[in-house]
N, C-alpha and C positions, 0 to 999 in steps of 0.2 A: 710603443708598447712597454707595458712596466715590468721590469724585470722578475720573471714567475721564482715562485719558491719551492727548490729542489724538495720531493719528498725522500729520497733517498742521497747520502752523500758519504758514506761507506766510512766515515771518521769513526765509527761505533762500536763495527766489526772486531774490536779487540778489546771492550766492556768500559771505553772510557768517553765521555760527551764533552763538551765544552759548555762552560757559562758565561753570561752574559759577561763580554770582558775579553773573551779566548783564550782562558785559562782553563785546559783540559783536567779532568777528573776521573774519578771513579764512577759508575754508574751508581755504585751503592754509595758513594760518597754521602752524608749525612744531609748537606744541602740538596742533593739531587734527590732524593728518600722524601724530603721537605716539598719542594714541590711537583714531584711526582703524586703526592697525597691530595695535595691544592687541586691536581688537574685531574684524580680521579673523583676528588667530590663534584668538583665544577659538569662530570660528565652525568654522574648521579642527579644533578637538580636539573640537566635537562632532560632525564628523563621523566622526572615526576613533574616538566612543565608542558611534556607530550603527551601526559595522561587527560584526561579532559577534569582540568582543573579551573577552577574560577577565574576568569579575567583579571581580577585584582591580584590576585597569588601570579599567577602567570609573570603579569607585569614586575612586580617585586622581587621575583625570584631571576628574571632577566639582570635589574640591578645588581642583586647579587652574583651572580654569573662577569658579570662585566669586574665586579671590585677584585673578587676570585682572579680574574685576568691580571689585575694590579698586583695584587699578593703576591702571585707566581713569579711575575716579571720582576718585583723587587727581592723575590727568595734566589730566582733563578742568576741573578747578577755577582759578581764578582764583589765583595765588600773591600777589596786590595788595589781594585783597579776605578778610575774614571771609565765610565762609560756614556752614552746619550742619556740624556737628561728621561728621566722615567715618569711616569704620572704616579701622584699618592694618593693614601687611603686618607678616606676624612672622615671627619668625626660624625659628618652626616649618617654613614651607615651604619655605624654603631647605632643614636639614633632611633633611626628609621628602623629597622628591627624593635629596637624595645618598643616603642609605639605601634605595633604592628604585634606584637607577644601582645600587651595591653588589651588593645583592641578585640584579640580575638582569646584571650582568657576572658574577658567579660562575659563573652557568648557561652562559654562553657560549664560545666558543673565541677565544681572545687576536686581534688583528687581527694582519695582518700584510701587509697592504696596503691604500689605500683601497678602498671597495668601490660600484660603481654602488649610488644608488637604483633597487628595484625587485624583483620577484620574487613579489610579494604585493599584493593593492588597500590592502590598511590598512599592508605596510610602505611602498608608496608616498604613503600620506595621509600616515603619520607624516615623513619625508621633507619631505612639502609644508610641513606645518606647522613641521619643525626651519629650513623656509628664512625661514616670515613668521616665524616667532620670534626668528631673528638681523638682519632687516630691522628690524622694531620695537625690538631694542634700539641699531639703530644710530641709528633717528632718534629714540630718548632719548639717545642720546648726543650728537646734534647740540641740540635740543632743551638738553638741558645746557650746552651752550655760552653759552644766551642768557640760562636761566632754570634756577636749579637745580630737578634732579632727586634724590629721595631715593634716597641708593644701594643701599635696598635691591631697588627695582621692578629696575634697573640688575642686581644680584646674583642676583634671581631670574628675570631673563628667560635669564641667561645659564646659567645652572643649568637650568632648562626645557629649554632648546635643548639641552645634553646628554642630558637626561633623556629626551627625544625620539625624540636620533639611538639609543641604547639599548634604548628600546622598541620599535622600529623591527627593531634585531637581535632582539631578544627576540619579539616575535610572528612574525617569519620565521621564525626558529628553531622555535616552537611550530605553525605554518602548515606546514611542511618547504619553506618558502621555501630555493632556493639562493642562497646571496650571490655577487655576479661581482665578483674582483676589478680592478679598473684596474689596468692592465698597462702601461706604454707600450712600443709596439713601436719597437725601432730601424730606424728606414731600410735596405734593402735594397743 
């Protein structure tokens, strides 16, 4: 039998975790903030993959889920220390996103104002999730300040969070969701 993994192991109990490596920290330590953000979008896009979303979304957004796995795993590591050999990001899912943004701006009608989120429960998830997606790439970008980040996690979060706000129109549209424009009204 394969050895199970404790969910509890009380190393915590006094606000500090370890990273990949066994190099103990701070909870709020910048890299733990870093993909702590990683593993709260990754939770956010399965939810908006349990909403009854298209086949094709579904499947893509798995992809993404799985590369989000990768991210965390190379943010969550020790940059000071050897550790096992990790899988990387590729260029693939940068990619595959834009072709995918592509694909489905074609379908849609050009913007031509900002537009409230809302209209829809999955285009409001997606929404949520294009906000942790720009929140977690900003605290890799702080995070990079202290400790490089490779740019392509930095590349693809930022591509994500387009891909998002897109799909977002894209299931409204497919939902017969209406889009509300932001309007600012002048003073009377």
């Amino acid at each position: 039998m394969a050895d199970e993994l404790k969910i509890y192991t009380k190393g915590g109990d006094k606000g500090e975790t370890s990273l990949l490596g066994g190099t103990r920290v701070a909870k709020s330590h910048e890299r733990v903030e870093a993909y702590g953000n990683l593993d709260e979008l990754n939770s956010f896009i399965g939810l908006i993959r349990d909403i009854n979303i298209n086949a094709h979304y579904h499947e893509i957004l798995i992809r993404v889920q799985e590369n989000l796995f990768i991210a965390e795993a190379l943010i969550a590591r020790d940059p000071e220390k050897t550790v096992r050999e990790l899988p990387s990001l590729s260029e693939d899912i940068i990619s595959m996103l834009e072709k995918e943004i592509d694909t489905m701006n074609d379908e849609l009608p050009p913007l031509t104002n900002f537009i409230l989120p809302g209209g829809h429960i999955i285009v409001s998830n997606c929404h949520i999730a294009r906000t942790v997606c720009r929140r977690a790439e900003r605290s890799l970008i702080r995070l990079n300040l202290v400790s490089p980040v490779d740019d392509i996690i930095i590349r693809f979060l930022n591509r994500l969070s387009d891909y998002l706000f897109v799909l977002a129109r894209k299931t409204g549209k497919d939902f017969g969701a209406i889009e509300t424009p932001w309007i600012v009204k002048k003073n009377a």
